[in-house]
N, C-alpha and C positions, 0 to 999 in steps of 0.2 A: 086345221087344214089350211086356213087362212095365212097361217104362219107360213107353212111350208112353200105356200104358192110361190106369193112372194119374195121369202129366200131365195127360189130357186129362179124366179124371175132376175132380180138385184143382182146376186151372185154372180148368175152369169152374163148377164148384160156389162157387169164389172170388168170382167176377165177378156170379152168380144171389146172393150173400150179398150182396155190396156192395151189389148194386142193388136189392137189396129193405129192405135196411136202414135208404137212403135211403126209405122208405114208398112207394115207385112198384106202379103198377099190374103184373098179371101178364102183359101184357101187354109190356108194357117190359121188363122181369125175361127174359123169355123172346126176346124180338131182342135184347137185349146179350148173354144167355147161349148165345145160336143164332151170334151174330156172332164172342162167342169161342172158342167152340168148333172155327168154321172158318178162324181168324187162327191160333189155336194149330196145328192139324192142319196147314194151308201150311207154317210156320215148320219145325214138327217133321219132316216130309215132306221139304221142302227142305232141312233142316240133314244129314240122314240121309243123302240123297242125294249132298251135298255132299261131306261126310266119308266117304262109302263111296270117290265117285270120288278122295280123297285117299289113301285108303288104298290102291288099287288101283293108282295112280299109284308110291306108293313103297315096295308091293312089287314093281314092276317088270311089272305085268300089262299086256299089250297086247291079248291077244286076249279081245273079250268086254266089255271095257271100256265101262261105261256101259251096257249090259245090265243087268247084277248090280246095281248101282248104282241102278238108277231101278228094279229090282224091289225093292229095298230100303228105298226111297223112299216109295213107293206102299204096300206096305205099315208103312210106320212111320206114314203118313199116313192109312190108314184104321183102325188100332189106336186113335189117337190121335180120332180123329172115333168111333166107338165107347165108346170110355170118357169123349168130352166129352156124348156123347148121355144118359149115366146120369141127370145132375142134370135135366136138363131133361125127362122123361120128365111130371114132375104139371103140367109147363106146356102140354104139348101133347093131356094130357087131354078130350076134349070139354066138359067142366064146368069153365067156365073161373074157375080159382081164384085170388086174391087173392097177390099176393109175397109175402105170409107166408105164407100158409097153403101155396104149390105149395113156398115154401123148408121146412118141414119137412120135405114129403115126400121133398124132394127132397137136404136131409139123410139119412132114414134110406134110403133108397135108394144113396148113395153107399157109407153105413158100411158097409152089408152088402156091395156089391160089393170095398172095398176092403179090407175086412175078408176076404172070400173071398180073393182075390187074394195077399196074403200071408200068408193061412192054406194056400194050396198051393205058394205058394215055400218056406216053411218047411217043408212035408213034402220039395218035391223038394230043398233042400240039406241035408236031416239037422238043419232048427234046428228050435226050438219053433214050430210051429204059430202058436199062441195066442196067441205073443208078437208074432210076424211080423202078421198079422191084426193084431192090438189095435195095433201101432205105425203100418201104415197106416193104421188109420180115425183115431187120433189125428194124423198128418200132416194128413190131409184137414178134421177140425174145427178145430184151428190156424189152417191156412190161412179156414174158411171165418167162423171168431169174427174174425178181424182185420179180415177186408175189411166184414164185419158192421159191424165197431162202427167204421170208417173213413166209409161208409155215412150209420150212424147220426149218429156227431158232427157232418159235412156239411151232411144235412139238418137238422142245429139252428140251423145259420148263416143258412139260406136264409129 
């Protein structure tokens, strides 16, 4: 589930980077970001399920089958729509703010989240903290400088 968060956090923080990068409105920013968020969350949802019932398949499980599986599913798919929900949180504000300006927010709302997230994986495997923490929120800004300045260069063409 850790996986999915995540994803769905990155993902879409990715997507809200790009498209505001391009200078679009927040408006726009927030249906590309709202739209990847529930492309990713299917994907992730369906791949989960898919590979459960693979797995179940060739451990030889008959009974139950596709049960386990689509509860597996369904939760990987709402983990995954929850952690795509983070970035878009200043977009769906009442105060409707500008692609840059809902993309800060919506940067430091992720870092914290992601930053939390592997600041309690690393408690529960015994590793640092700080480190786990500090390596996902820099996953997540990687991810969301590239799509950024992919964005950016685009709209110089236009």
């Amino acid at each position: 589930e850790v996986f999915g968060a995540m994803d769905g956090t990155i993902s879409t923080l990715a997507v809200i980077a790009g498209v505001a990068g391009a200078g679009t409105s927040g408006f726009v920013v927030l249906v590309a970001g709202a739209a990847a968020m529930l492309a990713e969350a299917i994907s992730m949802g369906f791949s989960s399920y898919s590979s459960a019932r693979v797995r179940e398949r060739i451990l030889g499980h008959k009974k139950g089958i596709g049960k386990a599986s689509l509860k597996e599913g369904v939760l990987f798919w709402l983990v995954t729509m929850g952690g795509g929900a983070i970035p878009l949180i200043p977009f769906v504000f009442p105060v409707r703010l500008d692609g840059i300006s809902g993309l800060w927010l919506s940067v430091l709302f992720s870092i914290i989240f992601l930053f939390t997230i592997g600041f309690y994986s690393g408690r529960i495997t015994k590793r640092s903290s700080w480190k786990e923490g500090l390596f996902n929120a820099f996953v997540g800004m990687v991810a969301a400088a590239a799509t950024y300045a992919v964005g950016y260069g685009i709209s110089l063409l236009a």
